[in-house]
C-alpha positions as CSV (number, residue, x, y, z in Angstrom):
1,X,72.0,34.1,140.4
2,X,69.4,36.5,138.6
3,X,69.7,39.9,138.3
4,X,66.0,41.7,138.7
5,X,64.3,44.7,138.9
6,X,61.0,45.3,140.9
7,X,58.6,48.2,139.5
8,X,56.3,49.5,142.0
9,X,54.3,52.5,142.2
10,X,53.7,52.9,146.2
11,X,54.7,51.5,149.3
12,X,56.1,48.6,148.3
13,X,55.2,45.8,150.2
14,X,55.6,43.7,147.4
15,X,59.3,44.4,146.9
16,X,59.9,44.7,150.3
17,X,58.8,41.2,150.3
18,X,61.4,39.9,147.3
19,X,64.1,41.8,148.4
20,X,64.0,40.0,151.7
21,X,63.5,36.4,150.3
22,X,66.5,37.3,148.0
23,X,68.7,37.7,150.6
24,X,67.5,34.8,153.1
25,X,68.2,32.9,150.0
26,X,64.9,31.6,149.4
27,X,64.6,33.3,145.8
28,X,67.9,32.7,144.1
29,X,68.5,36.3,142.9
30,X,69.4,39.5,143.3
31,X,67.3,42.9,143.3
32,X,69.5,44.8,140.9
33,X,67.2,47.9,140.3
34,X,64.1,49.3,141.7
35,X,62.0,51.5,139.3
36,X,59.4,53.5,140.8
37,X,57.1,55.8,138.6
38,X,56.4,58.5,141.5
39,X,59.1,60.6,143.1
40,X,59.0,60.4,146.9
41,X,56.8,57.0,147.4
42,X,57.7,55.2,150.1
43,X,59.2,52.0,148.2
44,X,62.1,54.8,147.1
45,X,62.6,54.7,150.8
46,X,62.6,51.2,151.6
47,X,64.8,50.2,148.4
48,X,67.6,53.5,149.9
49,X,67.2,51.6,153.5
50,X,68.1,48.5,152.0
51,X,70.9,49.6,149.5
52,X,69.3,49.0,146.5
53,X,69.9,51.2,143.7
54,X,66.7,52.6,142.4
55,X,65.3,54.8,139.3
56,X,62.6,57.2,140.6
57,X,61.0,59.4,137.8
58,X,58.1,61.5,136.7
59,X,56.3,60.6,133.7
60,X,54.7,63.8,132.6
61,X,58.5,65.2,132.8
62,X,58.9,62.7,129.3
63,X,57.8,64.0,126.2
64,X,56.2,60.7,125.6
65,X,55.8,57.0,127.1
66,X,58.4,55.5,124.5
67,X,61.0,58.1,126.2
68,X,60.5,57.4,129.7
69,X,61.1,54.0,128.8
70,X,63.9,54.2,127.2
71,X,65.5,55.8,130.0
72,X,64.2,52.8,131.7
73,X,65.9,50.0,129.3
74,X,68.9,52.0,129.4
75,X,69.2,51.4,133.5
76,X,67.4,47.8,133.4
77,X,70.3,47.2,130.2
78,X,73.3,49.1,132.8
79,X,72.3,47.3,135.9
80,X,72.5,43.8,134.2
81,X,68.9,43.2,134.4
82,X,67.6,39.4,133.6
83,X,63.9,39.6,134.5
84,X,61.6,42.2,135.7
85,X,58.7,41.8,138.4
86,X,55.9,44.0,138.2
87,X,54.9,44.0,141.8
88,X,52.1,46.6,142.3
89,X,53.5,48.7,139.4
90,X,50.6,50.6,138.1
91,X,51.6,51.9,134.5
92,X,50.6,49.6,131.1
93,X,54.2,48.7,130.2
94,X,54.4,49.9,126.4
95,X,56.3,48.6,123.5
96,X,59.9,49.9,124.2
97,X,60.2,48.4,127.5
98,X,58.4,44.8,125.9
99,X,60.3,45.0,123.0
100,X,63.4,45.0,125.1
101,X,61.9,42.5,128.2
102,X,59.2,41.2,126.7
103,X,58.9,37.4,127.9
104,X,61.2,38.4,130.7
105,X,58.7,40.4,132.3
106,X,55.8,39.0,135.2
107,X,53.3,40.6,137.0
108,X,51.3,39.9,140.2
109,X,47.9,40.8,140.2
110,X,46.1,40.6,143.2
111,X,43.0,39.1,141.2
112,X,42.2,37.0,138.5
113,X,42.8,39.2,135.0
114,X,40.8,40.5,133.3
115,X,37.7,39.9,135.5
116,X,38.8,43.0,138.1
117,X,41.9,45.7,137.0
118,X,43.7,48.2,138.3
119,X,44.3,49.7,142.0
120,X,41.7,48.5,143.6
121,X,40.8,44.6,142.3
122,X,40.3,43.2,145.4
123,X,37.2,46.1,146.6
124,X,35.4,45.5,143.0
125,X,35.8,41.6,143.7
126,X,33.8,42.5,146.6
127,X,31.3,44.7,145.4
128,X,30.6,42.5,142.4
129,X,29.7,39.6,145.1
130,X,32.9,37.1,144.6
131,X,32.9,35.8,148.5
132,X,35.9,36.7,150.3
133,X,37.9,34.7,148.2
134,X,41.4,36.2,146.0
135,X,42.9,34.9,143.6
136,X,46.7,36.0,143.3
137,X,47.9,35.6,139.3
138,X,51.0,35.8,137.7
139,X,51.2,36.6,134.2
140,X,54.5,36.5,132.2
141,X,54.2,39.7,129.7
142,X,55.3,39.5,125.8
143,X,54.9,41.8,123.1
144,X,51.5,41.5,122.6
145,X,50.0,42.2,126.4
146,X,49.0,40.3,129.0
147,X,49.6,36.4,129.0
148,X,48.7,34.0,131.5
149,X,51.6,32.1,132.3
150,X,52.0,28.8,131.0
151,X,52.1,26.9,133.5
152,X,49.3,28.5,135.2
153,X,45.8,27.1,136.8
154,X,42.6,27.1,135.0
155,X,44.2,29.3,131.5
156,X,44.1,32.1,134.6
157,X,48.2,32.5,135.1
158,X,49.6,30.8,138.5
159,X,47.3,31.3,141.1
160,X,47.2,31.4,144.8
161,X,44.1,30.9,146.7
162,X,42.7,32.1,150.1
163,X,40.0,32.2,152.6
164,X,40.1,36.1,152.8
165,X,41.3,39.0,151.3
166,X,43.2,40.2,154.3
167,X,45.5,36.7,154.4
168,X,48.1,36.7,152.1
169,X,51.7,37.7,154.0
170,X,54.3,39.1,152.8
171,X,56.1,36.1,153.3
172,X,53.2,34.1,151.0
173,X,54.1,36.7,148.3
174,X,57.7,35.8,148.3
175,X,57.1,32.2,147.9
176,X,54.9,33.0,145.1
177,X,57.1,34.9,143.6
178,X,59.7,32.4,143.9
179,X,58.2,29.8,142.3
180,X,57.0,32.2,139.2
181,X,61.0,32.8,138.8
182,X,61.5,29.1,138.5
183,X,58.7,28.5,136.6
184,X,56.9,26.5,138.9
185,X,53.2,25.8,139.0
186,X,51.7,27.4,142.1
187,X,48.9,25.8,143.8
188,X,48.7,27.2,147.8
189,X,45.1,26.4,148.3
């Protein structure tokens, strides 16, 4: 069974969403670590409520980016740490933590990359015109940024499709996730 970590930077639907596939047994691993760049966000509560060891911490209390994540590879390396899942983490990963995980890192994006970025992809979707349309990717990171998984639709990573932005459940995330942990291609349309 893997042994992952989910990054997240708020409430943590996401890994709320992994964490509870993992144990039905519908994703064959185990949520070793949760990191979580902001003290006191609600995914910090929701990994304590389900008894998941998690690494909290304050960027600007690291003299620099490479610090921080060493501290971080140090408790991805001590919790046994196979694969990390980007789920709503919303830091650039730098070159400590990708030269340590690079290839074993993904990321789910609720958009397709690079068209909309950031915390809110889905509104500038909107306002740029796309119809009510989202496109969920999964990109598996490497030393050099961003790649679109290989298996992927269309060169744009694994994608998920759906009538509205609103209709992706949790329990949709967790089955996408799953198949980007076995490498699958995913096609939900």
């Amino acid at each position: 069974m893997k042994r992952i970590a989910v990054f997240a930077s708020g409430e943590g639907s996401n890994f709320e969403a992994i964490a509870a596939a993992c144990e039905r047994g519908a994703i064959a691993a185990e949520v070793a670590l949760v990191v979580c760049d902001r003290p006191g966000a609600r995914v910090t509560e929701r990994a304590a409520a389900r008894g998941i060891a998690c690494f909290a911490f304050a960027p600007k209390e690291y003299a620099s980016k490479a610090d921080y994540e060493r501290e971080i590879v140090a408790r991805l390396d001590a919790a046994g740490v196979e694969l990390v899942c980007l789920a709503g983490y919303m830091r650039i990963v730098g070159d400590v933590l990708l030269g340590a995980y690079g290839g074993r890192i993904i990321n789910i994006h609720p958009s397709l990359l690079p068209a909309f970025r950031g915390a809110h992809a889905i509104e500038q979707a909107l306002e740029y015109g796309v119809n009510k349309a989202r496109n969920d990717t999964v990109q598996t990171i490497r030393a050099r940024g961003l790649r679109p998984s290989e298996n992927g639709a269309s060169g744009a990573g694994a994608a998920v499709q759906h009538k509205d932005v609103a209709s992706l459940t949790r329990e949709e995330r967790a089955q996408l996730m799953k198949r980007a942990l076995r490498g699958e291609s995913i096609d939900l349309k």
